[in-house]
N, C-alpha and C positions, 0 to 999 in steps of 0.2 A: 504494500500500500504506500503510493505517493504523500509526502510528508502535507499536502494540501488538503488530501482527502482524509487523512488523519486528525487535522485541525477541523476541520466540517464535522467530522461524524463526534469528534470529542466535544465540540461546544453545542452541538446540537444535542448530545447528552445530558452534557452539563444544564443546558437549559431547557430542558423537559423534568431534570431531576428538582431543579431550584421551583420551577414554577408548581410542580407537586406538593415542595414544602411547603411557599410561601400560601398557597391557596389550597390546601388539604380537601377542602369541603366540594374543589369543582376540578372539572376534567379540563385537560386542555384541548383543542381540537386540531389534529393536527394534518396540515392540507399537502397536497403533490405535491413534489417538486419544481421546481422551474427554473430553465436557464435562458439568458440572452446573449449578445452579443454587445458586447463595449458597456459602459455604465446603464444601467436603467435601476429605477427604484423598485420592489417588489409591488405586486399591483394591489396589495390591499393596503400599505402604509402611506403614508403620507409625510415621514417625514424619518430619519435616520442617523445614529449615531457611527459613525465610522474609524476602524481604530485599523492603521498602517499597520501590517507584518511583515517581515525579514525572516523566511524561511529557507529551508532547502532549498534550492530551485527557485530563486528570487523573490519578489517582492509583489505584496497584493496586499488586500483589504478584507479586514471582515467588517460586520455590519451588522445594527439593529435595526429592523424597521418600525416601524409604531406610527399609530394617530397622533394627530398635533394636537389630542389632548395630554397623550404622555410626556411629562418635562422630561428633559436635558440630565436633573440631577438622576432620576428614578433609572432612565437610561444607563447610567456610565457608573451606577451601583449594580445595577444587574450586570454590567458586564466583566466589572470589578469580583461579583461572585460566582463568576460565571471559569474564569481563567483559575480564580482558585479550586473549583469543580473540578475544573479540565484538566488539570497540574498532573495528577497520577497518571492519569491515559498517555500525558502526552509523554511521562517521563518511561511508560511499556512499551508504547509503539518508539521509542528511543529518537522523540523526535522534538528540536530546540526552538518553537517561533518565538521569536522577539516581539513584544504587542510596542509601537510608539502611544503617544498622546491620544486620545479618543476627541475627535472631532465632531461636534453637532452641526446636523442641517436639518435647519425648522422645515425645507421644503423637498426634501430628499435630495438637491444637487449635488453635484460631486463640488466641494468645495477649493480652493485655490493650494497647492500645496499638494494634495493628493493626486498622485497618478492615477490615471484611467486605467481600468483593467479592461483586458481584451475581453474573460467573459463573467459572467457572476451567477453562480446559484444561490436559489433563494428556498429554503423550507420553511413557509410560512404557517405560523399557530399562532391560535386565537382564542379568548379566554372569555368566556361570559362574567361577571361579576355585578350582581342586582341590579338586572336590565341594563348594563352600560357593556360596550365589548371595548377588548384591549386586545392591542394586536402583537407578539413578539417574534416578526420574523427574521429567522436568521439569515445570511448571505454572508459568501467569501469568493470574493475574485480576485483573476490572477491574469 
């Protein structure tokens, strides 16, 4: 397994495991996959926290995606417990990503600074919480 898809399948663990705990009482729902080509935002979010990684095999982006009801801080603490989730996996699959600064974009653009990736997967999940939805899709391109 390519050290990219190591990082995909371990954060996308990581955050099926986190959203279990933090919401005990509800399921998450979790939708196909999807890929594009060059930057696109996943189609249900609206808006994305983005954090540079230094992997094997060069340099890409992972990504939250969320409603632009979700803030910036809620973002970059999930992701925050999301890498300490993912810490063991990555240290089995024997594999070293460097995460940079995490980047918000209130509108999902790629913002200045950040390389465009050639392609992005997005596993998008979505949470009910007393009639309000919240969106935590993951994506990582490279």
């Amino acid at each position: 397994m390519g050290a990219w898809n190591g990082i995909l399948k371990s954060l996308h663990s990581a955050l099926i495991d986190e959203l279990n705990e933090r919401y005990p009482d509800e399921k998450p729902e979790l939708g196909l996959p999807s890929r594009s080509a060059g930057w696109a935002l996943a189609p249900q979010s609206r808006s994305a926290l983005l954090v540079p990684v230094a992997a094997e095999g060069g340099a890409g982006i992972a990504a939250l995606g969320a409603l632009s009801s979700q803030t910036e801080a809620d973002l970059e603490q999930l992701f925050r417990n999301l890498l300490k989730r993912a810490a063991p996996d990555f240290a089995r699959l024997e594999i070293s990503p460097r995460f940079a600064k995490a980047v918000f974009s209130p509108n999902g653009s790629l913002p200045k600074g950040i390389p465009a990736p050639a392609m992005v997967i997005w596993l998008p999940i979505s949470l009910s919480l007393k009639k309000e939805r919240f969106v935590f899709d993951l994506g990582v391109g490279v």
